[in-house]
C-alpha angles and dihedrals in degrees: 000000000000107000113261094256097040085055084045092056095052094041088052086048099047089051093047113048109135136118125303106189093151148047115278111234113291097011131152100239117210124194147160081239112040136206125218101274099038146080147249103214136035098235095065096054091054087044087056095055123086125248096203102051117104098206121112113266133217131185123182126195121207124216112304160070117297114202099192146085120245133214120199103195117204113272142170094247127075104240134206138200122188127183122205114274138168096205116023102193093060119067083199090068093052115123101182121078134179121200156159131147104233103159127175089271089073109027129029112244139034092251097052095061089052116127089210113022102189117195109154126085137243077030115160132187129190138191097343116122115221122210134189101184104181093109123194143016103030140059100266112166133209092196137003101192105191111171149058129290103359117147132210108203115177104339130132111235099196127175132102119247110028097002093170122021110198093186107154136005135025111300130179125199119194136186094343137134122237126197130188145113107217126043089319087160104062154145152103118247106009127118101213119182109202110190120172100007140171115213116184123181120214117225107287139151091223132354146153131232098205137014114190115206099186105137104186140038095276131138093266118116134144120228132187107201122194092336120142112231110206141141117274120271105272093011122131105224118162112232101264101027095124151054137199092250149292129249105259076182133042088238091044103157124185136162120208108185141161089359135133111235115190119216088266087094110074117246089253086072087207149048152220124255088228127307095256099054109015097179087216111137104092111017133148115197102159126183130181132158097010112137126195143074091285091053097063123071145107087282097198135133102175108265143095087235103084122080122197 
């Protein structure tokens, strides 16, 4: 069941879809062109904001293009940012992007390529599209949420290999759109709720959606709840090419329900971690309600382990 604040936050977004074509009361503004008074760039704005104040925060981002990587530190505050937007219920419709293409052949850990590294809780984000456009071949991450309560509400997540890391923490993605090729659903200890989503897989000749690292029999899954998996729009992906996911960890645990799942997903459903080391024994890969060509198969990887 989605934890009581995570359903709240949906429930609260879906109400309140609207326009937001200008700065909430009290709000840090943050533009290309910048006012006096404002900034250029986003990480300033967060930097200029306490972390000891208790007192609700609010950043807005005006129209553009954002080169840079920002760090959310943890704070007392709940904090959020919100990027212009039109129509706030539709990602197709963000105008705002951050991005930059840090991958683990420049910085030491997978957080620290993050585009957005989120560590604070009761942390929201809304409309802003975050890319991570190294590409192939390293872990390069869009997002590393990495704490509780923080909400995604109409954003695009887009990379290739680890495009989201829920590592720790409770997380909710809504109406939002999720690009990536390897494992671009991934972590070890998050509970990450994903409702109305939009999952698009990039050409590949295999891949994986998700890759759970719990380890241990702890509260930490991953669900995707009524969201549509599908190649991206233009991309070339052989029927077959993909899985739900793999277990990163030997207690990986992912729910996959009411959701349509193009032919794109193998008919095993799921995967192996790799042959030498499978990580089986105590999975659990659940699916109920999908439709699709991709939702029916033999849904088996050898072990006990999988419900379906």
């Amino acid at each position: 069941m989605v934890p009581y604040f995570l359903a709240l936050c949906l429930n609260l977004y879906l109400a309140l879809a609207a326009s937001r074509t200008s700065a909430p009361s009290g709000a840090l503004v943050v533009s290309k062109a910048p006012a006096k008074g404002q900034y250029s760039k986003i990480q300033d704005a967060v930097n200029a904001l306490s972390t000891s104040s208790t007192t609700a925060q609010s950043i807005f981002i005006e129209a553009g293009t954002y080169n840079e990587q920002v760090y959310i530190a943890p704070r007392k505050a709940a904090l959020t940012i919100y990027g212009y937007s039109e129509n706030t219920d539709d990602y197709n419709q963000n105008v705002v992007t951050i991005t930059q293409k840090l991958s683990l052949n420049e910085v030491a850990t997978d957080d620290l390529t993050a585009t957005l590294r989120a560590w604070s809780t009761n942390f929201k984000l809304y409309n802003v599209n975050l890319a991570n456009t190294y590409g192939e071949g390293k872990q390069a991450l869009a997002l590393n949420a990495a704490a509780a309560n923080q909400g995604f509400y109409a954003c695009k997540f887009l990379g290739y290999q680890d495009t989201i890391l829920a590592q720790t923490g409770t997380q909710l993605f809504a109406k939002s759109y999720i690009e990536g090729a390897t494992d671009f659903i991934f972590g070890q200890h998050g509970l990450a709720w994903f409702s109305y989503c939009d999952i698009r897989v990039l050409a590949a000749s295999l891949g994986f959606v998700t890759a759970s690292g719990r380890a241990s029999n702890e509260a930490g899954y991953y669900v995707l709840d009524h969201c549509s998996i599908a190649a991206k729009s233009g991309a070339s992906v052989p029927k077959g090419a993909y899985y739900l996911g793999r277990p990163w960890g030997d207690y990986a645990r992912v729910a996959v329900q009411y959701t349509t799942i193009t032919n794109v997903v193998n008919a095993a459903g799921w995967h192996v971690w790799s042959t030498s080391e499978p990580n089986t024994d105590h999975v659990s890969f659940g699916e109920y309600g999908n439709t699709g060509d991709g939702a029916a198969g033999t849904r088996v990887i050898g072990t006990t382990g999988t419900t379906v």
